[in-house]
KOLSELUM-84162 format. One record per residue: residue in three letters; x, y, z of N, C-alpha, C in turn. Coordinates in pm, whole numbers, padded with zeros to 5 digits, always signed. Last residue first. Layout:
N
AlaXYZXYZXYZ ...
This chain:
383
Unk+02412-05245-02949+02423-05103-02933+02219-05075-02851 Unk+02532-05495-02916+02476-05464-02816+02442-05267-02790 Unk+02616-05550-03170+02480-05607-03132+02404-05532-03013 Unk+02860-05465-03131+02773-05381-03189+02645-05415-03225 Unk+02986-05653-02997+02956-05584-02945+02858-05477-03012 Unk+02991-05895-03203+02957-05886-03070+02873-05791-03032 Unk+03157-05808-03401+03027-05780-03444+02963-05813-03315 Unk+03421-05841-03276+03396-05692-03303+03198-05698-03328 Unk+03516-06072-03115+03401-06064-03195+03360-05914-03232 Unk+03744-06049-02967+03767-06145-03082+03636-06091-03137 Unk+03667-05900-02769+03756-05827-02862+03789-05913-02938 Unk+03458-06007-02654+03412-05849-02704+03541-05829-02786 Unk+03511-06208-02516+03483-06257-02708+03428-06082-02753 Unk+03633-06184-02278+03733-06154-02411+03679-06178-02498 Unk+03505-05964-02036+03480-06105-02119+03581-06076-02254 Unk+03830-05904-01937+03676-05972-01878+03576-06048-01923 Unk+04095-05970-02023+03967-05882-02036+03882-05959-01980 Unk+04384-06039-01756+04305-06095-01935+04123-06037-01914 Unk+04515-05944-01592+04568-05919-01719+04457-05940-01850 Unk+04511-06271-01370+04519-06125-01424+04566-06059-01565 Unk+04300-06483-01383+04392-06487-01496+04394-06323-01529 Unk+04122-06486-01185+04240-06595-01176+04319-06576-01283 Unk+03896-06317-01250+04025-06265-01152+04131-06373-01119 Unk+03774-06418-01469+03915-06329-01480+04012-06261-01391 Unk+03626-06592-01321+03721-06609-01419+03838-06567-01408 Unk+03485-06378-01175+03604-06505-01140+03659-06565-01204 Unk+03310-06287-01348+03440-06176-01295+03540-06291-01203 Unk+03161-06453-01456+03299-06398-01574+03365-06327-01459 Unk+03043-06538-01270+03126-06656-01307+03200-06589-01397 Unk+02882-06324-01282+02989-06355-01126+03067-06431-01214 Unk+02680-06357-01490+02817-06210-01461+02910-06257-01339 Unk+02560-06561-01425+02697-06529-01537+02781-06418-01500 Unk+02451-06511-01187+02552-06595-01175+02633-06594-01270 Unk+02259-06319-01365+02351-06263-01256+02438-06334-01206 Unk+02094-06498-01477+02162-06429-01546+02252-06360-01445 Unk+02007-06659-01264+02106-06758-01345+02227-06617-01425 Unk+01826-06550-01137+01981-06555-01070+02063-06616-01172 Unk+01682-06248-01358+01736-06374-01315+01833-06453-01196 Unk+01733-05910-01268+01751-06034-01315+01758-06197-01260 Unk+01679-05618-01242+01598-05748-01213+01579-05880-01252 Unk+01856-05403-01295+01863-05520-01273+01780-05618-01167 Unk+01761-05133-01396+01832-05220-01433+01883-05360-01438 Unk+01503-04983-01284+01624-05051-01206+01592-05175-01336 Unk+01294-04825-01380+01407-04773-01387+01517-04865-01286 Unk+01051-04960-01353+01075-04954-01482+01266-04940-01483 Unk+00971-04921-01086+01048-05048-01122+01086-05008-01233 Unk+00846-04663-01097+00974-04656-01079+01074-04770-01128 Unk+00565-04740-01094+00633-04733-01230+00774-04702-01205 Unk+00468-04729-00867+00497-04835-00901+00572-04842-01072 Unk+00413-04559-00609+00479-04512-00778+00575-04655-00847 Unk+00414-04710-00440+00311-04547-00480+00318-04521-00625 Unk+00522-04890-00354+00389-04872-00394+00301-04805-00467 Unk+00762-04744-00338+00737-04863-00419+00617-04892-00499 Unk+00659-04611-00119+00743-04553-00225+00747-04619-00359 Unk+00637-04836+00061+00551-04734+00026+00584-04628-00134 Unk+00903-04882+00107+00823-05009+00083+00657-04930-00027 Unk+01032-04696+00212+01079-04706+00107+00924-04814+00013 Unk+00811-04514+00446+00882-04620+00412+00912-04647+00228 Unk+00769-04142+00426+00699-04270+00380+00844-04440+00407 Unk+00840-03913+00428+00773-03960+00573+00754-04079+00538 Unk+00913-03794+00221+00769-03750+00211+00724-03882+00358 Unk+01216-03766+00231+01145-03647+00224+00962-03693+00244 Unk+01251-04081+00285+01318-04008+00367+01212-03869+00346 Unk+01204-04167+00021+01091-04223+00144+01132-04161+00248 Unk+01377-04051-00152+01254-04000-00170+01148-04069-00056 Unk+01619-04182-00048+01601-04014-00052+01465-03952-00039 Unk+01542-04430-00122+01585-04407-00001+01553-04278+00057 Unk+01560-04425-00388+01428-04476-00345+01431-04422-00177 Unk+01829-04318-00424+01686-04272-00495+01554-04296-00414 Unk+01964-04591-00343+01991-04445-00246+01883-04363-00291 Unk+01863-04745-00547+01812-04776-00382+01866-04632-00345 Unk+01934-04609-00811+01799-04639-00772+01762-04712-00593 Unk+02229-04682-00725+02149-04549-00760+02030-04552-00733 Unk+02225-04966-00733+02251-04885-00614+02193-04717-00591 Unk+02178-05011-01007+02070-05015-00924+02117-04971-00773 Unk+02440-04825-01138+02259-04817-01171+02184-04869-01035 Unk+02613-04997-00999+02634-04876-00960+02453-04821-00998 Unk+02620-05272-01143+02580-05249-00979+02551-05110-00933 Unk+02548-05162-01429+02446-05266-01348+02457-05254-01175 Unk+02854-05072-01411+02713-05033-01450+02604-05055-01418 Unk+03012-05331-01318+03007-05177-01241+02886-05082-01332 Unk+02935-05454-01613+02912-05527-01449+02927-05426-01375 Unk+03055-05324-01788+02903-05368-01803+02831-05397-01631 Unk+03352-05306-01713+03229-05152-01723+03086-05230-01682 Unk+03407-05557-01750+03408-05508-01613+03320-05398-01604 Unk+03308-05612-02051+03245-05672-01936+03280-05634-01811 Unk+03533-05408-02133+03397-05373-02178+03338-05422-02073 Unk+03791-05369-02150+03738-05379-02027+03579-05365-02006 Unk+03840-05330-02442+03909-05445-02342+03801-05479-02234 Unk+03598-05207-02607+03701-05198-02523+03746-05348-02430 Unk+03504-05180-02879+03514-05319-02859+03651-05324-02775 Unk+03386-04947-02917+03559-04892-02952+03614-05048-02904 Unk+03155-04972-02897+03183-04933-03009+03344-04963-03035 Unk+03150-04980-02588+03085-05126-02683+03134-05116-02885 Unk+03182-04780-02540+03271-04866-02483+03245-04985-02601 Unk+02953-04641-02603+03128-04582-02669+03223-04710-02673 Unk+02784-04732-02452+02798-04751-02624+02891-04706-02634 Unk+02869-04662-02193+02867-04814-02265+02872-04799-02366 Unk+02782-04408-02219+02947-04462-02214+02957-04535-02217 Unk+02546-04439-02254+02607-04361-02396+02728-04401-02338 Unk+02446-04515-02004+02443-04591-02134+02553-04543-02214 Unk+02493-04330-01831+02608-04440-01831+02555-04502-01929 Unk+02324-04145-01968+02493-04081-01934+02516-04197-01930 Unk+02072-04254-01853+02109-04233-02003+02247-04183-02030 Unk+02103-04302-01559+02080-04407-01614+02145-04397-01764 Unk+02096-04022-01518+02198-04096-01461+02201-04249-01533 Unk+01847-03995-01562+01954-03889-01635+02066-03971-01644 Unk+01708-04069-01412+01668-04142-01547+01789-04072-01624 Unk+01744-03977-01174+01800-04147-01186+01792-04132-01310 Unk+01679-03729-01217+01780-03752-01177+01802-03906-01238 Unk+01381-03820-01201+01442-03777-01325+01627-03757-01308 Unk+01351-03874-00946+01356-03958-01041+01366-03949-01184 Unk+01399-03626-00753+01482-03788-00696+01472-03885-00878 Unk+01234-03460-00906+01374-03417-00949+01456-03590-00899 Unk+00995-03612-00748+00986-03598-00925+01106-03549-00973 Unk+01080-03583-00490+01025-03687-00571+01034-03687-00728 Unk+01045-03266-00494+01182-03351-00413+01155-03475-00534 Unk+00871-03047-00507+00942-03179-00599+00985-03213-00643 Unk+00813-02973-00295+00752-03073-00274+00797-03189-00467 Unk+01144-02975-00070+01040-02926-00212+00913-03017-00219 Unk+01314-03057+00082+01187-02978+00160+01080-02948+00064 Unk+01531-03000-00148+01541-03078-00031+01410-02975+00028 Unk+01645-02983-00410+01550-02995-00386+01485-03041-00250 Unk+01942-02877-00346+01887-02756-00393+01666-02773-00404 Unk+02055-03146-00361+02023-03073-00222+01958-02944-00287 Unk+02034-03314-00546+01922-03341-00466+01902-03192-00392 Unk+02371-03379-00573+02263-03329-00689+02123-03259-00654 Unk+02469-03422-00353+02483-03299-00429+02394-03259-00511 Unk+02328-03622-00333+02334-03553-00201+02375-03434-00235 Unk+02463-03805-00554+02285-03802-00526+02286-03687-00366 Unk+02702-03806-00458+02652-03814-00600+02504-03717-00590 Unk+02716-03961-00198+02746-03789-00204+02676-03727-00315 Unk+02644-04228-00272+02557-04125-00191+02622-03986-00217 Unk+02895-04251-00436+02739-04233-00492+02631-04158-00432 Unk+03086-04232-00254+03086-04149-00349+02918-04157-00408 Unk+02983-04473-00126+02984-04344-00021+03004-04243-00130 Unk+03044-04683-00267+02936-04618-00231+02908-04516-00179 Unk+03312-04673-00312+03231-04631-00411+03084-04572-00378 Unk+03404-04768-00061+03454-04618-00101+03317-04538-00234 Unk+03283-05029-00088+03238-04904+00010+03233-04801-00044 Unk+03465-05113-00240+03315-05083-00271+03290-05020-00176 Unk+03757-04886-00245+03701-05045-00207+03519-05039-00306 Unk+03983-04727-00528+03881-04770-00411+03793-04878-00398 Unk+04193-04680-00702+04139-04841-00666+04030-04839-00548 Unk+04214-04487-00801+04225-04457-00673+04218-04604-00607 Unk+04102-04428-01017+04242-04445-01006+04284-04462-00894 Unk+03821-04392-00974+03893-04541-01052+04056-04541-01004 Unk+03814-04136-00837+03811-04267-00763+03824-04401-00819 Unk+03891-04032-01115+04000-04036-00990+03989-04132-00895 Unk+03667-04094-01276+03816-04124-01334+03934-04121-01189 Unk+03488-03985-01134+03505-04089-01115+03605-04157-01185 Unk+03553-03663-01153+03542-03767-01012+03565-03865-00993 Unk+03551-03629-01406+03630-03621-01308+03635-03698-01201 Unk+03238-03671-01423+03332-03760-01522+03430-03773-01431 Unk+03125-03505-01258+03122-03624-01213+03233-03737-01312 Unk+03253-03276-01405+03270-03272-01266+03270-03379-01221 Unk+03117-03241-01579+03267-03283-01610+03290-03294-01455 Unk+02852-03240-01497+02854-03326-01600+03061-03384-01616 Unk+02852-02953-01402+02803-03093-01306+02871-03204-01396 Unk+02896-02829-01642+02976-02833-01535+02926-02915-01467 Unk+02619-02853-01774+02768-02877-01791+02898-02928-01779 Unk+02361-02980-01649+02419-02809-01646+02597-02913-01693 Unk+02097-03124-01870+02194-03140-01753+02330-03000-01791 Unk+01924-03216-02055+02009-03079-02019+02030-03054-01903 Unk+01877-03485-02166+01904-03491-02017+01884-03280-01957 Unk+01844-03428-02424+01802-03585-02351+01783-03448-02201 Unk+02077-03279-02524+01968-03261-02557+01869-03298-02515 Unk+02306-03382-02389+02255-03289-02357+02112-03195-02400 Unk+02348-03665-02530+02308-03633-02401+02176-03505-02378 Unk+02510-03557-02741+02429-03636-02754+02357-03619-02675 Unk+02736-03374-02608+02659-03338-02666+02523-03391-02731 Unk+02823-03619-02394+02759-03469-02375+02658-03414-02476 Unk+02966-03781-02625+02853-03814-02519+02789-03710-02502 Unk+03162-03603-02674+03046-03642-02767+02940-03695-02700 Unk+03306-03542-02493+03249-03430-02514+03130-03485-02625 Unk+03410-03781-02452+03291-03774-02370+03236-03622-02380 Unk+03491-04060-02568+03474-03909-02632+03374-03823-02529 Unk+03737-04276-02421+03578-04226-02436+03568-04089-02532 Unk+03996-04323-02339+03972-04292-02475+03783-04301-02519 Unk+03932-04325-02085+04024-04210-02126+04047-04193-02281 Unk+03849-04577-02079+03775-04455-02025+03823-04363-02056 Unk+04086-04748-02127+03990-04725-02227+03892-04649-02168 Unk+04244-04715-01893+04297-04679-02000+04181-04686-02117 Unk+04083-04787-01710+04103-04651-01682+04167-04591-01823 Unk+04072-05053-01738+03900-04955-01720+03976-04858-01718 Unk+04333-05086-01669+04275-05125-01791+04163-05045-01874 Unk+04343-05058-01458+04408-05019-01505+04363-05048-01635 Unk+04138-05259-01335+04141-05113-01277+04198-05070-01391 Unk+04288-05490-01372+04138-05453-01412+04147-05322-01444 Unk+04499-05485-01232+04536-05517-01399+04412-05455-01448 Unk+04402-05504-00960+04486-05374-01001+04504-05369-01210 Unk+04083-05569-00840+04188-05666-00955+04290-05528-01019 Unk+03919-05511-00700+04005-05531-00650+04110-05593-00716 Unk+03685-05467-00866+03744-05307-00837+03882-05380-00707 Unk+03635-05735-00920+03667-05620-01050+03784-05527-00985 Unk+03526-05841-00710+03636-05900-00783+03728-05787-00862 Unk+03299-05710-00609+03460-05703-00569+03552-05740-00608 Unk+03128-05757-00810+03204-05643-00865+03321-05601-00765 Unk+03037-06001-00741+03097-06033-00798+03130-05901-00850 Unk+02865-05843-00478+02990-05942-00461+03083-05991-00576 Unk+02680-05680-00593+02802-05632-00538+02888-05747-00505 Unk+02529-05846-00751+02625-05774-00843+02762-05747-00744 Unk+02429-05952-00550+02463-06058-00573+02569-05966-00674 Unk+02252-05739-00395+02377-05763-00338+02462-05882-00405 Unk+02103-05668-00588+02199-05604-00584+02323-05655-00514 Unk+01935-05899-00612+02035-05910-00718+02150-05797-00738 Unk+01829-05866-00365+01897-05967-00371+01996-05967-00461 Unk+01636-05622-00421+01808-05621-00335+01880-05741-00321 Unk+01474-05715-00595+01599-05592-00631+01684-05650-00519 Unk+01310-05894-00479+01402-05921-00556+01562-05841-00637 Unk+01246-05740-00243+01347-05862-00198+01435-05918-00315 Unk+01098-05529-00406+01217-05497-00354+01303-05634-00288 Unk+00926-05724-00486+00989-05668-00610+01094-05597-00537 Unk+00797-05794-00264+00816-05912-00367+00881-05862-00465 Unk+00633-05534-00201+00792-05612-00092+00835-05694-00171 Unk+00485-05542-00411+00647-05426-00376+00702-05483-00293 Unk+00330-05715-00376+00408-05714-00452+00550-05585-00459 Unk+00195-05594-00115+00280-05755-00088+00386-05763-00267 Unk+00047-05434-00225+00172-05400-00110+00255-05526-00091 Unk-00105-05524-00408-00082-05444-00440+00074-05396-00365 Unk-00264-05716-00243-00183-05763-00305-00060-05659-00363 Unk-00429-05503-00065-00339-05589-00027-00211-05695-00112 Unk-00544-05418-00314-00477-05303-00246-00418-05434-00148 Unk-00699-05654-00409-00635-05548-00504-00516-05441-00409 Unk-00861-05721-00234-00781-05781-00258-00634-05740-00358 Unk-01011-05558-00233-00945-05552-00088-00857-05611-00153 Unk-01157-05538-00513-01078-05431-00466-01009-05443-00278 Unk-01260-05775-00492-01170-05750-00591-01073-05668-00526 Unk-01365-05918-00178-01386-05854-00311-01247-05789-00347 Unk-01257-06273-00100-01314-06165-00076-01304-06046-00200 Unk-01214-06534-00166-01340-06501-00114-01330-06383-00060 Unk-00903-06550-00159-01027-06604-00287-01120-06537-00224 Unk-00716-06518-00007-00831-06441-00010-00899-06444-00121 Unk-00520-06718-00046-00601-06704+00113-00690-06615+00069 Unk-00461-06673-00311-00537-06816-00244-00591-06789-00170 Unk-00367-06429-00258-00438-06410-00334-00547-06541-00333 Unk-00102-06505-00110-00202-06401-00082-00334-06416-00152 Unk+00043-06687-00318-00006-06750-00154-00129-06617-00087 Unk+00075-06532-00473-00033-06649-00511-00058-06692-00410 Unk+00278-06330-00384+00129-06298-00433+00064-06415-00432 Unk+00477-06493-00298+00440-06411-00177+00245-06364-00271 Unk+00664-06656-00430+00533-06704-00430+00411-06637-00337 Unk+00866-06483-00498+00802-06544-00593+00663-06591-00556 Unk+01004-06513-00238+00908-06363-00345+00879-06417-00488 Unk+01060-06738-00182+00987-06670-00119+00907-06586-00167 Unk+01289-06724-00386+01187-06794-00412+01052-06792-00327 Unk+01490-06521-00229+01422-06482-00405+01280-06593-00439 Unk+01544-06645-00016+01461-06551-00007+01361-06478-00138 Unk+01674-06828-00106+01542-06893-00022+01464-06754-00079 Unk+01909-06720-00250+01776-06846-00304+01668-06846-00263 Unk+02026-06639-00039+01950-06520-00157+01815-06621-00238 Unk+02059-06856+00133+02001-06777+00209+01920-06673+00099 Unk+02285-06965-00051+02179-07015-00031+02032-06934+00051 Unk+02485-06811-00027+02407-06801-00140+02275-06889-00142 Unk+02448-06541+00225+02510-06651+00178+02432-06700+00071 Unk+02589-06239+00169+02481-06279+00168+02492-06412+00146 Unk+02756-05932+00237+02772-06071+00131+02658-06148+00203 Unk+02660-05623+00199+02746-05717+00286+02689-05821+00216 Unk+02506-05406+00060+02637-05447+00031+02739-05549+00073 Unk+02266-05403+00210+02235-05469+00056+02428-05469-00014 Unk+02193-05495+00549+02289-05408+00390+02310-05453+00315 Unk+01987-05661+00587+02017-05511+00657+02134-05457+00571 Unk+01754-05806+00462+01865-05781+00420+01930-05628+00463 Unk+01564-05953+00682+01653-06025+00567+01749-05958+00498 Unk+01491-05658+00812+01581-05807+00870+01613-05885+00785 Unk+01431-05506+00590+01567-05452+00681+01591-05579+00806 Unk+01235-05669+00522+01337-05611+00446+01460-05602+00474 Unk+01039-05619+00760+01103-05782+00695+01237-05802+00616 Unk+00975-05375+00786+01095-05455+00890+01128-05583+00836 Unk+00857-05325+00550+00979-05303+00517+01072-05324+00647 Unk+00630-05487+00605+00721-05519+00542+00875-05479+00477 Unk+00516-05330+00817+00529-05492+00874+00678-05505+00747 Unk+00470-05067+00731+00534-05097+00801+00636-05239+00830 Unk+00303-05182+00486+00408-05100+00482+00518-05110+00591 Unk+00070-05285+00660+00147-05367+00584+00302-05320+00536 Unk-00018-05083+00806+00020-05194+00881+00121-05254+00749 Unk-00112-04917+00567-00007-04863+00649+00098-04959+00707 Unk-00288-05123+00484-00251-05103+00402-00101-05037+00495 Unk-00475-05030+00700-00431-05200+00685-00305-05186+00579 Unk-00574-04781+00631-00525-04869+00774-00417-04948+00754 Unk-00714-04803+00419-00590-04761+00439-00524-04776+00508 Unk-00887-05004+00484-00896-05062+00455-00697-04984+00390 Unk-01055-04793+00699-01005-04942+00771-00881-05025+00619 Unk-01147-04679+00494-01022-04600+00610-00966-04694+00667 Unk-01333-04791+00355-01189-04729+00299-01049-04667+00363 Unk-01479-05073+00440-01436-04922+00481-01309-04929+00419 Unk-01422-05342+00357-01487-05274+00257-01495-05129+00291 Unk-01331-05457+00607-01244-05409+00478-01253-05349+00361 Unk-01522-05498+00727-01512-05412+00801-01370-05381+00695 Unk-01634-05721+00569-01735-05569+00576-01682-05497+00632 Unk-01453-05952+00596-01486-05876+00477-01531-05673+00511 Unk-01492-05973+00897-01381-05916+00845-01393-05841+00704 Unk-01740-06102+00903-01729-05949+00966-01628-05860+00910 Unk-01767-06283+00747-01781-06194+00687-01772-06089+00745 Unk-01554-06437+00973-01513-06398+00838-01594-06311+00765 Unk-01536-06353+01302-01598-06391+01167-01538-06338+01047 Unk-01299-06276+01502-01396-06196+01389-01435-06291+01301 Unk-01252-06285+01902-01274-06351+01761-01324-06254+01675 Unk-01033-06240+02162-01124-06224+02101-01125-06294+01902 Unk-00741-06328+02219-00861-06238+02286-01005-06253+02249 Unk-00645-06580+02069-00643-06440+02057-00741-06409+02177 Unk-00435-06800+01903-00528-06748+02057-00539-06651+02103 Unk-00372-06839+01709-00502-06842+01693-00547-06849+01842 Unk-00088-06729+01732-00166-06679+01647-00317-06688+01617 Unk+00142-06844+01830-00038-06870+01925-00076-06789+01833 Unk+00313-07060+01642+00298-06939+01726+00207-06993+01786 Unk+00397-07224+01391+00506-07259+01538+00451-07097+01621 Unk+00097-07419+01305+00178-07297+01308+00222-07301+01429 Unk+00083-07764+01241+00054-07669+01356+00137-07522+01321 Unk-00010-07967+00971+00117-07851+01001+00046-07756+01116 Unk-00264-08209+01028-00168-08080+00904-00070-08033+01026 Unk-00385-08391+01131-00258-08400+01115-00133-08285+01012 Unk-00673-08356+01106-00595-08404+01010-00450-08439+00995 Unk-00837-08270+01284-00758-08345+01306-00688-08450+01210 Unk-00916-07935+01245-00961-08077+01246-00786-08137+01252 Unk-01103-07601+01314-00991-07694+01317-00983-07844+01310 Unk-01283-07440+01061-01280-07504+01151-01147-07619+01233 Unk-01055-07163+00895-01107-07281+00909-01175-07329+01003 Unk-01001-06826+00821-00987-06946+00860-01113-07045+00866 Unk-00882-06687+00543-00977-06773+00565-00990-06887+00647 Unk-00718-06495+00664-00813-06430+00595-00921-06550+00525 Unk-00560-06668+00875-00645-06511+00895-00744-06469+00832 Unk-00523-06912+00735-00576-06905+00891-00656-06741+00933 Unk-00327-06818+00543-00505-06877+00532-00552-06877+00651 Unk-00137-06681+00658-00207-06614+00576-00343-06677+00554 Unk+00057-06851+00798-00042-06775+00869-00179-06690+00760 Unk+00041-07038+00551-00046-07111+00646-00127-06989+00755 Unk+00227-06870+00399+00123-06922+00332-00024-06984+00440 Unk+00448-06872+00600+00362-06729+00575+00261-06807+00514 Unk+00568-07109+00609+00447-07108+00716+00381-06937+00677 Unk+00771-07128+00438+00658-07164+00399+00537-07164+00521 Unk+00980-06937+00596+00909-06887+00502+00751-06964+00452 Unk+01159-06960+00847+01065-07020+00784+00970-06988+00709 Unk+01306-06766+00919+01327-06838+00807+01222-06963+00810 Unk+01286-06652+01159+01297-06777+01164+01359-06822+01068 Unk+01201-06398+01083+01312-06412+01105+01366-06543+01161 Unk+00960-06502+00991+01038-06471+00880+01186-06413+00991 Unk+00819-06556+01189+00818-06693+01147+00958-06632+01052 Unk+00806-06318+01339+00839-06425+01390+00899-06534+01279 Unk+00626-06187+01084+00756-06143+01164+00850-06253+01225 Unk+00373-06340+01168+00421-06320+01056+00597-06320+01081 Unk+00307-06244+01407+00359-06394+01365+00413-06438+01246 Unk+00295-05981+01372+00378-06006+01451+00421-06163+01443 Unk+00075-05998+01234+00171-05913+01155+00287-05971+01251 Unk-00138-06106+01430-00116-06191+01292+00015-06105+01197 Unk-00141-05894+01587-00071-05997+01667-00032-06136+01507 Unk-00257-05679+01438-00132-05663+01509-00068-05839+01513 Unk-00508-05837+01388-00420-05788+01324-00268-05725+01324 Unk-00599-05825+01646-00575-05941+01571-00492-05919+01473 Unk-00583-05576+01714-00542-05680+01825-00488-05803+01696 Unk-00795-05495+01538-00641-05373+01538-00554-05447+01606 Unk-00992-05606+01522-00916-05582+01428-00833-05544+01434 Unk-01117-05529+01775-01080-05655+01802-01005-05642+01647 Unk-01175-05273+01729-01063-05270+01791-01048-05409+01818 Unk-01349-05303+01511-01274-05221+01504-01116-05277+01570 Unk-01561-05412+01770-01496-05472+01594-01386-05445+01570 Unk-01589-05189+01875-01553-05292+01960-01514-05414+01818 Unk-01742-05016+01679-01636-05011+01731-01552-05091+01821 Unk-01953-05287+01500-01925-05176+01642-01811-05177+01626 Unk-02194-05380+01309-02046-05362+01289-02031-05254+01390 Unk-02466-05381+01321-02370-05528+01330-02264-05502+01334 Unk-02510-05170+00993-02565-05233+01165-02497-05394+01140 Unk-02185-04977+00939-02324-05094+00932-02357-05087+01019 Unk-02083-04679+01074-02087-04826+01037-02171-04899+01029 Unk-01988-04383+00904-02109-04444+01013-02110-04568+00984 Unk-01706-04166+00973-01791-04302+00885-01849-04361+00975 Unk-01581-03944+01040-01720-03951+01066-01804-04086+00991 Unk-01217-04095+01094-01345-03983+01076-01469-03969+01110 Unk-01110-04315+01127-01249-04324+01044-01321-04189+01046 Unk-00801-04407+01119-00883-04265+01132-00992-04284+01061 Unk-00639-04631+01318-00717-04645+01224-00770-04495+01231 Unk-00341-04573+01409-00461-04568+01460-00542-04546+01319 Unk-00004-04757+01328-00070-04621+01380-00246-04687+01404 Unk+00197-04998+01524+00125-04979+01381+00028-04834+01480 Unk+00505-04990+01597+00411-04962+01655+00296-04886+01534 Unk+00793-05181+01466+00704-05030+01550+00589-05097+01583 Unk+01033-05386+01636+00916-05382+01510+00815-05279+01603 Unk+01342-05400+01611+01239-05338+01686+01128-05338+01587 Unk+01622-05649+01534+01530-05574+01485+01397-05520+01599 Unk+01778-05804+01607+01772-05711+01662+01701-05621+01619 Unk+01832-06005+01369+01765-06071+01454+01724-05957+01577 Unk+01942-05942+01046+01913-05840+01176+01817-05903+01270 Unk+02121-06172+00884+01991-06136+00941+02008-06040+01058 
């Protein structure tokens, strides 16, 4: 946890020339911008606490609170309900039914949640304890229904654009959890010298001028880029580099590719056809792999999956970097990107892949998964 985290400074509502109900003053407005601040900030609080099941409690208290009684429920561990000032609940509705108030809010949320992000998971490559990925994956699971309870009673469309942002944070906690869960069981791999050697000897019997030409109809990708990255990464295989090492090659990856679109306005649309290029190249070398029922098939499969969705975070990264936007936003915007990360899996299905690369790192020498080379029909299931 990044317990050193600085949480900004939410921007200024811009209403332009919108004329407000009667009953609804600018003195509204700005008791919204207080309360709302200070309910993002308890928020915050509670989640670098780890206490996750009190988001559900600050969340009804705001968008439906209660009279208080003496039931003995659960006190929220803030002052969240001692505010300056008060808003009625239908005030709140009507003053969410403005479209500017209602982008506003929407900004706030962007913000609020991609500091949540970068405090639960400040590098998606450092090890993560496993209980800590649990909490947080089951957290995002219940981040919409707990939203969507607290705001039964209000209209479709507020509810629509607030849920709307709470599910991208709920789909990036789940990406980066299962990235950082690949990257721990792909240290096994790229630190196993028998591995290495292995992946290097059936990579070298790839056809990869056939790939290409398959490809190149798909992708038309320039050539030379194309032998260039083959190259590359046949050397940093041979090279046993760490994960780091790898990563820092990926960023370059994407830093070469990118830079001719840098300031464009499209930066964005080359950031994601790129990925989709990058995505269809490491298939077709799986299918080679999967065809030629390589030894080192399950180590490829597993450095595929981590390297893919790492791709897609430095991607996502690149493109919230050029248009000013938080990654969180990015998410939002173009919510069809999820399509293109590879691994949104399960934990169970991602604990298999760990439990084969420990396996085999106690029994150097022996393939990764070995029923790819007892079961030839295995693998050609998996074309």
């Amino acid at each position: 946890l990044d317990v050193t985290h600085v949480f900004p400074e939410f921007p200024a509502p811009d209403l332009g020339n919108i004329l407000l109900q009667e009953g609804v003053t600018m003195n509204d407005v700005k008791t919204l911008q207080l309360l709302y601040r200070r309910h993002c900030e308890a928020t915050l609080d509670v989640v670098m606490n780890l206490q996750f099941h009190y988001i559900e409690k600050l969340w009804q208290s705001f968008w439906s609170p209660k009279t208080p009684s003496s039931d003995g429920s659960t006190a929220l561990p803030s002052s969240d309900e001692e505010h300056e000032g008060t808003l009625p609940k239908d005030k709140l509705i009507t003053l969410c039914k403005y479209e500017p108030i209602l982008k506003w809010m929407r900004s706030c949320d962007h913000i609020l949640y991609q500091a949540l992000v970068e405090i639960l998971i400040p590098d998606v490559l450092r090890p993560v304890p496993s209980t800590l990925t649990q909490a947080i994956r089951n957290f995002a699971k219940s981040l919409e229904g707990w939203l969507m309870n607290a705001m039964s009673e209000f209209p479709p469309q507020i509810v629509q654009t607030k849920v709307g942002v709470v599910s991208a944070f709920a789909q990036t906690l789940r990406r980066y959890t299962s990235l950082n869960h690949l990257a721990q069981a792909a240290r096994a791999v790229l630190q196993n010298t028998s591995q290495i050697n292995q992946m290097l000897s059936d990579l070298n019997r790839v056809d990869f001028a056939n790939v290409q030409e398959q490809a190149s109809w798909v992708c038309q990708c320039e050539e030379g880029m194309v032998q260039k990255l083959e190259q590359d990464f046949k050397l940093t295989l041979q090279q046993q580099s760490s994960l780091d090492q790898w990563a820092s090659w990926l960023d370059n990856v994407v830093t070469q590719v990118l830079k001719h679109h840098e300031g464009s306005p499209s930066f964005p649309k080359a950031a994601r056809q790129f990925r989709l290029k990058w995505s269809f190249y490491s298939s077709m070398v799986i299918r080679d792999l999967t065809l030629r029922s390589a030894a080192s098939f399950g180590s490829f499969h597993l450095i595929r999956l981590l390297y893919d969705e790492y791709m897609f975070y430095l991607v996502e990264h690149r493109v919230a970097q050029a248009t000013g936007e938080t990654p969180i936003a990015v998410m939002g915007e173009f919510g069809d990107l999820t399509s293109l990360s590879p691994t949104l899996l399960d934990k169970d299905d991602i604990s298999d892949l760990g439990s084969e690369v420990d396996a085999d790192s106690r029994s150097v020498g022996e393939p990764l998964v070995k029923r790819e080379r007892s079961d030839p029909g295995h693998s050609l299931q998996e074309i």
